[in-house]
N, C-alpha and C positions, 0 to 999 in steps of 0.2 A: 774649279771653274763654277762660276752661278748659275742658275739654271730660273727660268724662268715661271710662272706660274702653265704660262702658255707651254712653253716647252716642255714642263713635266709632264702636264695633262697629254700631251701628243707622245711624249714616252711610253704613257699609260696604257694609249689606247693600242697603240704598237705590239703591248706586251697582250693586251686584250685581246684584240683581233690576232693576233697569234697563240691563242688556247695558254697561254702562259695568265693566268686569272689572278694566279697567288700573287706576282710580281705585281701586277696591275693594280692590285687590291691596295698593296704598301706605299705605291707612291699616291695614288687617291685619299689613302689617309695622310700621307705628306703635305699633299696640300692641304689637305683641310684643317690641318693642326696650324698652318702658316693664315689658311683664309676659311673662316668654320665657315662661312655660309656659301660656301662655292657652289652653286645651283649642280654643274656638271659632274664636278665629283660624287655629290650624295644620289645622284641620276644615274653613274654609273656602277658607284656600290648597289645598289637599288638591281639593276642589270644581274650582276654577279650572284645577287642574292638570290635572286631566280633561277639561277642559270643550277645553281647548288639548289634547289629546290626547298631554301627557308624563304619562303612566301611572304610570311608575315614580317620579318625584316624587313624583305624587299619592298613591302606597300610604305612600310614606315620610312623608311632612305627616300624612293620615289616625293611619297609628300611630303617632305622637307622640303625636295630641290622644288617641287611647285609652289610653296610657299614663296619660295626666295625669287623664281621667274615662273609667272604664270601663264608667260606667251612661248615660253620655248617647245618646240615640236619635239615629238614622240616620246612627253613624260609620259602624257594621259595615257598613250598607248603603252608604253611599257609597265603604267598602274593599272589599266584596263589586263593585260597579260595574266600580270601577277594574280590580281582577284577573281579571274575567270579560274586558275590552275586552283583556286580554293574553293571554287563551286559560288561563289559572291556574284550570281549572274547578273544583279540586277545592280548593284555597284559596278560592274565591270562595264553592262550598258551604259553607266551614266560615263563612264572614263571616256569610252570610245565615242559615245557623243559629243562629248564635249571636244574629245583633239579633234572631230570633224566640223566641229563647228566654227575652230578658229582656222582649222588647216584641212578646208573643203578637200583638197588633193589627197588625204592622207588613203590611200588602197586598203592599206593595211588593218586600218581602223575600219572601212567600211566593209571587208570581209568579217573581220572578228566580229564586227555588231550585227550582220547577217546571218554566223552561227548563233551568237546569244536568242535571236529570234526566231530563228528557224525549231531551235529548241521550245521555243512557248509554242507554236503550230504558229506564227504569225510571215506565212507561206507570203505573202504577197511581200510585206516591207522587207522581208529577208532576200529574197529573187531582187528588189528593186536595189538594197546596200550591195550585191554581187554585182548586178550588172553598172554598178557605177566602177567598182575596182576594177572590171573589166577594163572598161572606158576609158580609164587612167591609166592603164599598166595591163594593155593587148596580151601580155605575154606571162599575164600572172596566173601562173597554173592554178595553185590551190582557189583561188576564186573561181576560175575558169570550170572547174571538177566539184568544188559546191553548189554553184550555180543549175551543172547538169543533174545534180543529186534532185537538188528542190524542184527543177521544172520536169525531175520525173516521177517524184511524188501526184504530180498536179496533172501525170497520163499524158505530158507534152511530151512522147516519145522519143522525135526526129530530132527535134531543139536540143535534149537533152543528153542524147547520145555524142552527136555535133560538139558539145562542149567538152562533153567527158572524152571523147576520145581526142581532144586538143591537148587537155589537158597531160592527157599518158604521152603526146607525141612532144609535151615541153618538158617533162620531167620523166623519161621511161624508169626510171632507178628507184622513183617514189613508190613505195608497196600501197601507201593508203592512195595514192592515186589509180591504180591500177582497178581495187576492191572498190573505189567508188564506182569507175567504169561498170565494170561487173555487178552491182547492184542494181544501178541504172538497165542493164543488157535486160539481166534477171525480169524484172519489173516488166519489161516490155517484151517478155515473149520469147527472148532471142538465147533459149536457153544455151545452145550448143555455145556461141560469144561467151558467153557469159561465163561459162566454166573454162574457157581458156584463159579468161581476166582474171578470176580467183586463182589458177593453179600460178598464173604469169605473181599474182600478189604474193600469192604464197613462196615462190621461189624466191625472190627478192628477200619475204622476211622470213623465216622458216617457224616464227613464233608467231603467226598473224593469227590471231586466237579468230576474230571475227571473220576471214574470212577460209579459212580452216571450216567452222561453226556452218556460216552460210551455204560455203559450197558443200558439205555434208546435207543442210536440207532441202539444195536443188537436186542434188542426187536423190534423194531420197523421191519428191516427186518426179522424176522422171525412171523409176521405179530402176534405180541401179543399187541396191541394196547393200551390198556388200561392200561395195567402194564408199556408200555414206558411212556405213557404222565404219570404217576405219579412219575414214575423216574425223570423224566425233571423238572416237578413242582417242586418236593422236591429239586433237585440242585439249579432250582430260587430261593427257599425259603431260601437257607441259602445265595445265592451271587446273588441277583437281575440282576444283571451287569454281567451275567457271557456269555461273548458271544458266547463259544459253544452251551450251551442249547439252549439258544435263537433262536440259529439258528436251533438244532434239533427238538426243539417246533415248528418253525414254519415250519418246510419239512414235520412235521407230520402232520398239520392242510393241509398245500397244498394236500399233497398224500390221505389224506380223503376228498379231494371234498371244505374245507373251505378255499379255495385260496385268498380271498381279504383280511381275517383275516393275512395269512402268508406274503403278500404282504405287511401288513400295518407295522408285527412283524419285516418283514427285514431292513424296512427303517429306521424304530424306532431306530436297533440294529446299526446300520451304522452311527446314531448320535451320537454313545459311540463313548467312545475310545480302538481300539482295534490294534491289532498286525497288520502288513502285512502280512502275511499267512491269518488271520481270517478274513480282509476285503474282500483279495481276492474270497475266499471262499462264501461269505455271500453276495456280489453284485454277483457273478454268480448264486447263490440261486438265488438273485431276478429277474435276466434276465428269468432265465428259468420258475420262477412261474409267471412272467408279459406274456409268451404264452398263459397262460391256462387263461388269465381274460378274460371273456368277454368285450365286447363293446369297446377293445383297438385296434386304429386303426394302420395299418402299418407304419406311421408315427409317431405315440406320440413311438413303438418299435425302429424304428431307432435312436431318439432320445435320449432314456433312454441307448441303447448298444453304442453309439459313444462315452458318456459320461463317462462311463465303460471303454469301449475300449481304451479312449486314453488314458490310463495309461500303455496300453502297446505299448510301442515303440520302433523301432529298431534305436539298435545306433550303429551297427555295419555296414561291409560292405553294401554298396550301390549296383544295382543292377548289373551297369557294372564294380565291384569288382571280380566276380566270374570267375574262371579260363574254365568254363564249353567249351566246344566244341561248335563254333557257327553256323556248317554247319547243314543247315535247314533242310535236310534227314537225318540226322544218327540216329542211333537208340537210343533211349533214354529211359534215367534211371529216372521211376516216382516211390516215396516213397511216402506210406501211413502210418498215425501213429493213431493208437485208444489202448483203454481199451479193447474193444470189439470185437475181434476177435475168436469169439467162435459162442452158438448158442444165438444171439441178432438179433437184427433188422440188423445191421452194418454186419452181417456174413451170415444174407440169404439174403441181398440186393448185397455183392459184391462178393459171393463168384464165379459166373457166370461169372461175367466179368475175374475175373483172371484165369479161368478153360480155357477162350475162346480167350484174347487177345492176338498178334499178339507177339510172343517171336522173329522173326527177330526184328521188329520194336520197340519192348519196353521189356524192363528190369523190371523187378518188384521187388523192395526192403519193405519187410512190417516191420515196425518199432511195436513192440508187449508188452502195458503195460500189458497184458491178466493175468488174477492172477488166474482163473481158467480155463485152456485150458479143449477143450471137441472134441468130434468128428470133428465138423465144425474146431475149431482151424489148427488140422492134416491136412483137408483139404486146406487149406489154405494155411498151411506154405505149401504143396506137390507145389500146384497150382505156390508159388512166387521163383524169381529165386536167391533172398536171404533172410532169417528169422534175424532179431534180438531182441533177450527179452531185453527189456531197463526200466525193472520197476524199476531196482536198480538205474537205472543215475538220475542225476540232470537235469534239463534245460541245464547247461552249455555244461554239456558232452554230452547229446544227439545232440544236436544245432553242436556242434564239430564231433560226428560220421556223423552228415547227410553231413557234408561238406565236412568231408573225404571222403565222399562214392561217392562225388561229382553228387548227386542227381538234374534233373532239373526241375522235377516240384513235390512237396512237398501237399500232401492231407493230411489235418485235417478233420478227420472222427467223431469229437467230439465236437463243441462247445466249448458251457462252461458245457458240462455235467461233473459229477464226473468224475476223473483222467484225465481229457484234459490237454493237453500240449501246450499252446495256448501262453505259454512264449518262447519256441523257434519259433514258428513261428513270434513273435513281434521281434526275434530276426535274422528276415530272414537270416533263415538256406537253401534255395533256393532260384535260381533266377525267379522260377513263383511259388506261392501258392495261394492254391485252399480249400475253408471250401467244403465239401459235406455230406451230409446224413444224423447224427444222431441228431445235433444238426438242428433246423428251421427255417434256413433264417440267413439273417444275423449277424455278429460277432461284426462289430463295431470294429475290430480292425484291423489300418491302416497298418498291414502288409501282411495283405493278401488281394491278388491280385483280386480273382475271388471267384464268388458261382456257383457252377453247378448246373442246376434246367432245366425246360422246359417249353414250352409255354403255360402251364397249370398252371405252380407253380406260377412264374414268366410271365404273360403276356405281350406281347409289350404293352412300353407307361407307365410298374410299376416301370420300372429301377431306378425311386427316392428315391423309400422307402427302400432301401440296398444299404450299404457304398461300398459294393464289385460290380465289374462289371459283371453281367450276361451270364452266357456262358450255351445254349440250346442244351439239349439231344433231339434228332430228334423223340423220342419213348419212350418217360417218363426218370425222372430221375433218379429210379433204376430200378434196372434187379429182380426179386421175384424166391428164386430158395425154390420148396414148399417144406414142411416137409418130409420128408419119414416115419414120425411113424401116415400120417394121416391117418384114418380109408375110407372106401368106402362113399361114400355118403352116405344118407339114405333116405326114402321116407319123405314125405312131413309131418311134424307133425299133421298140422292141421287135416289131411285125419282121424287121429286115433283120434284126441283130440275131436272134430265138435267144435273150435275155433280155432283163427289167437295165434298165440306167437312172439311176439317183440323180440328182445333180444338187446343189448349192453354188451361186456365184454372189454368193454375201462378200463384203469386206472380213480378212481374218482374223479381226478382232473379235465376231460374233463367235467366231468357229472354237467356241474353249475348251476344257477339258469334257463336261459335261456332257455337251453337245456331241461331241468326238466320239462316246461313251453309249451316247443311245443309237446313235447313228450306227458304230460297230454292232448293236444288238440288230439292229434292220438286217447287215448285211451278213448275221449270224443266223435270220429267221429268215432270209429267201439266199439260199446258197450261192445260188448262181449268178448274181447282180452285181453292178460291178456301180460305183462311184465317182461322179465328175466334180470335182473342185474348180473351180476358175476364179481371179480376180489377180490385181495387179499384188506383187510380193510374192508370185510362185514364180519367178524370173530367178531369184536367189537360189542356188542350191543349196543350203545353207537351211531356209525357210522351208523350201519343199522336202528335206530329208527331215526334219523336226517332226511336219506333219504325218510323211510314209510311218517314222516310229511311234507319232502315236496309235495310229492306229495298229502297228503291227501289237505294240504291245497290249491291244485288245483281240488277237489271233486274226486281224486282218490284214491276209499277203498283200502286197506291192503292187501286185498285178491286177488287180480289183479296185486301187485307185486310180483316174485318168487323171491328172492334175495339169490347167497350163494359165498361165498368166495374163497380165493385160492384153485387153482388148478394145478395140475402138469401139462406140455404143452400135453401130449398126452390125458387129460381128458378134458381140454380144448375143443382141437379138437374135441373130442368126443363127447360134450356137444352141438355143432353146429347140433347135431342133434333132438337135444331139441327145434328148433328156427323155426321160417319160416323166418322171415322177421329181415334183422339187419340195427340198426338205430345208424347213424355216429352221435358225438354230434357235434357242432357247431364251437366254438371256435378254438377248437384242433383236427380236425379230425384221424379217425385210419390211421395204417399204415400200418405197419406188420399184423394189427387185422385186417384190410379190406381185404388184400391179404389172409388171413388163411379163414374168411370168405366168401370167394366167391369160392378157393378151395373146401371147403365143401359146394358147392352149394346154400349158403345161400344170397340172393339179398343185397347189400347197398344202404339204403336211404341218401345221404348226398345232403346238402346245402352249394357248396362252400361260402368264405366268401371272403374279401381283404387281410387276410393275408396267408401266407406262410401254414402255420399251420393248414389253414382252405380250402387248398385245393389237401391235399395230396390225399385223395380218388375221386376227381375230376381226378388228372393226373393218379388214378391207374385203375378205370375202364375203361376211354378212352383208356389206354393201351390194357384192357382186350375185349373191345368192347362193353361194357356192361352197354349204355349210358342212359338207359331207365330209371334207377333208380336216375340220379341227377337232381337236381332240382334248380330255380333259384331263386326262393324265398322260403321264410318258409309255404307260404300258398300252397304251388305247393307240398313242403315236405310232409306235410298231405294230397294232395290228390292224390300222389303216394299210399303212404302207404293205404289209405282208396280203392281206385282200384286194387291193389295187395291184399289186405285181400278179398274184393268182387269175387275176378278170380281165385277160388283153382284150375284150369285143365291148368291156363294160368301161374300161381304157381308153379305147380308142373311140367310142362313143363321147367322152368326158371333152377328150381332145377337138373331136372337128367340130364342138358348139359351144366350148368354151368362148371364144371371143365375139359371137353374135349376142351370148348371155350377157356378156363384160360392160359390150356396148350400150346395150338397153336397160343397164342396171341404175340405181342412183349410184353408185360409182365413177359413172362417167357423166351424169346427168347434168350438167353448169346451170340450167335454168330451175331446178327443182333444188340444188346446193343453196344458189343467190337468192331463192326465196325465204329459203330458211335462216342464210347467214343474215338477211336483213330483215326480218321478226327479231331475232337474239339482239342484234344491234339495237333495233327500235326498244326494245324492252329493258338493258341495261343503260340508253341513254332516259329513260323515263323515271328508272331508279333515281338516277342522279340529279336529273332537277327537280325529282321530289324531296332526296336527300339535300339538296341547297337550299330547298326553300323552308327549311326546319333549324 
């Protein structure tokens, strides 16, 4: 019997749509050998070639059949398909423009060309191609569940959630729907959601590397330790090579105290082959975790951040590119940009200088990736004379508003900590940039200008070991504006205990071996004293038995250490009444933690060191006046500590006037800070339009 061209092709598709591919494939080449230019057959060989994942076939079959009809629907999309799976993002954009262009209705097209854009940061055109698919096809999940993806990038929580969980109730079997859901939850606060979305994704796929990965580092922040690192392993276990974990495995080994372990994890990872997003990610991991190592000098630091750093480079405008105003008085507009604008270190170190600085002379613009604004936030944006949320932009675009705003001197308040934006400033977005505060010391990357510090942080004669030129706060280099929920002082523990109590509530990274090591000699030279650890990661048992053995194996019993875990800031505070005596660890001295404890009365032992890092409570009690507790060596550190536990009337003396000392010191001082940080200010912009006008 004959069979028609029509009727073979509908055999085909039969045998198609029923996973039988190889049958379908022979009669396709049937016809074609009868009719070579059958637009459908090389459109469906095209199909099959993707579906077998030869890509490159499949583009070349697809445009053939467009050659032959160039009105027929969903070539472009199934050529758009194919060149997306090969990474041809920007080919595959023009595919799917084009099938929406003849065939407005296409869903399909206008989801895929909302991921291609969402992928460049092009947040808004990507949201509007989703919410058309919507429109089209109510019931199309996977757009429904990108859509809630990008509008919770963009901190539209309600919207975003609303879709995502549409999404999981049209397709509950989908794992990537589920792990969308749940990143969306994550983002918005709703941690506890959110880990029932990952475990729900995870079940579904049992290989879901990302959301495995993910929920490993919401546990990890919400300090359940042990259940993260086995999340992370079991994502190793099925992708060795998988560089997110690797990387969360080792943030968790650092943030529990095993920093050289994390150190050695990141390098390792950095020998793979991974993305640019994940490289960049994964050397600022290891900048930040080479702070906290012991015995690294401020030189082997500069070295490892230059090497870092020059990968960001500006290649845009030069300095006497910028249209800025070059007369050396006029008031001037200085932009600050962090994550951090709330209640962090970054938000009671500057919230004083902007309550106080001089509004004729300077402008304050706060550039805010802040993703959970808090009291301090309000304050702030009140304090600046313009607010912009910019967690939805790219680099590009922010790098573009700061220039609009025609901003002249440009403060990175962040490093390379999490959410720094350290690509527009490689992208000199001003004509003077300045790193300060939360990140330590040096950036290593050649587009910024200056590091602000003091002759404490930064001593004459260190200016080698930092790629940035040193510019000296007269009076430490931040301003400390103290808690409001902290409680009174309290009397002196020892008085009620009849022993000395230690304490440190540093992060465990600081706490390393060293540290561990002189601290055992303290408690070897006043017998009877006993040791308070606190900070979040002693919730593990796991972590908290790591630390009981180090110290035993410096002959310090068990019972001599108190150790207890996270706490909210106001128990914190509170706990400072638990303490006589706080001891700075080495490496990584406190900051915020110095400042909150000598607020509560509580004395710091610190040992400054040569790096940055190591001499922050060096520059904060000279602020405060309160120079009696630092020490020049480690053997000077224990025989403070050993004369301070001997002196309970000289103790408890220190205690009930510490914090009226605190308050009256330049320390806290915002109006004597803001005069000095705008002399420095005046003086480095005067450089510079001397240096323009040459």
């Amino acid at each position: 019997m004959e069979v028609t061209l029509a009727q073979a092709m509908e055999m085909a598709l039969g045998h198609h749509h029923a996973g039988r591919s190889a049958a379908a494939e022979s009669i396709y080449r049937q016809v074609l050998a009868v009719e070579p230019n059958h637009p459908d057959a090389w459109h469906l060989l095209g199909v099959i070639a993707s579906q077998n994942q030869q890509f490159e076939t499949a583009i070349e079959r697809i445009n053939r059949a467009i050659q032959v009809n160039p009105e027929s629907p969903n070539y472009r999309f199934n050529l758009g398909y194919a060149l997306l799976a090969l990474d041809r993002r920007d080919e595959a954009a023009a595919a799917f423009q084009a099938e929406i262009e003849r065939f407005p209705d296409a869903a399909s097209a206008h989801n895929n060309l909302g991921i291609i854009l969402a992928g460049k940061g092009r947040r808004a055109e990507a949201i509007g191609h989703y919410r058309k698919a919507v429109e089209l096809m109510p019931n199309y999940a996977e757009a429904l569940s990108n859509l809630g993806v990008e509008l919770g990038r963009l901190r539209q929580f309600a919207e975003a959630s609303s879709f995502a969980h549409q999404a999981v109730g049209l397709a509950p079997a989908r794992a990537d729907l589920s792990y969308n859901l749940a990143t969306v939850l994550r983002d918005g606060g709703e941690s506890n959601q959110a880990i029932e979305a990952y475990q729900r994704a995870i079940a579904l796929d049992s290989s879901h590397l990302r959301a495995l990965n993910d929920l490993g580092g919401l546990l990890l922040k919400m300090n359940r330790w042990d259940e993260a690192e086995q999340c992370l392993l079991r994502a190793l276990a099925l992708s060795p090579h998988f560089a997110w974990a690797q990387n969360n495995l080792a943030g968790l080994w650092k943030d529990s105290g095993r920093v050289d372990e994390a150190i050695r994890s990141y390098r390792h990872t950095l020998e793979g082959k991974l993305t640019p997003d994940s490289r960049q990610v994964i050397q600022a991991n290891l900048l930040i975790a080479s702070q906290y190592q012991e015995g690294l000098s401020q030189r082997e630091l500069l070295v490892t951040h230059r090497a870092i750093g020059a990968s960001f480079t500006s290649e845009s405008s030069p300095k006497s590119g910028f249209p800025n105003n070059r007369a050396p008085s006029r008031r001037l507009r200085v932009g600050f940009v962090s994550p951090n604008f709330c209640f962090h270190p970054v938000g009671h170190f500057l919230v004083r200088l902007l309550e106080n600085i001089s509004t004729e002379a300077f402008e304050v613009i706060c550039y805010s990736d802040t993703l959970m604004p808090d009291a301090m936030t309000r304050r702030l944006e009140a304090a600046s004379a313009r607010w912009r949320e910019v967690a939805a932009m790219t680099a590009d675009e922010l790098s573009r508003l700061v220039r609009e705003d025609e901003v002249d001197i440009l403060f990175d308040l962040a490093g390379w900590t999490p959410g720094n934006r350290l690509e527009v400033f490689a992208c000199r977005a001003a004509p003077l940039q300045i790193t300060w505060m939360d990140y330590v010391g040096t950036t290593g990357v050649p587009a910024i200008d200056y590091l602000l510090a003091d002759s404490h942080e930064v001593p004459p004669g260190a200016e080698a070991g930092y790629a940035e030129k040193i510019l000296r706060m007269p009076h430490g280099y931040i301003c400390f504006d103290p808690p409001a929920e902290a409680p009174e002082v309290s009397s002196l523990p020892a008085a009620t205990n009849g022993f000395i109590t230690f304490g440190s509530f540093n992060i465990l990274a600081k706490t390393g071996p060293q540290t561990i090591a002189l601290w055992a000699k303290i408690l070897q030279r006043v017998p009877n004293a006993k040791l308070m650890l606190k900070n979040r990661g002693f919730e593990s048992a796991k972590i908290k038995a790591h630390y009981l053995a180090s110290f035993a194996s410096h002959g310090i019993s068990e019972d001599r250490i108190i150790i207890e875990g996270w706490a909210s800031q106001s128990e914190v505070l509170a706990a400072y009444g638990k303490i006589d005596v706080a001891l700075d660890p080495l490496a990584y001295n406190g900051g915020l933690t110095t400042c909150e404890a000598i607020w509560m009365g509580v004395p710091v032992i610190t040992c400054p060191g040569e790096r940055f890092a190591s001499r922050h409570s060096l520059t904060h009690l000279s602020a405060a006046g309160l120079t009696e507790t630092i020490a020049l060596t480690p053997e000077a550190y224990v025989d403070i500590a050993a004369k301070l536990a001997g002196d309970l009337p000289h103790l408890a003396k220190l205690r009930a006037g510490m914090r009226e000392a605190v308050a009256g010191s330049p320390l806290c001082d915002g109006v004597k800070f803001a005069r000095g940080f705008e002399a420095l200010m005046r003086r480095v912009w005067v450089d510079w339009c001397k240096s323009a006008e040459t």
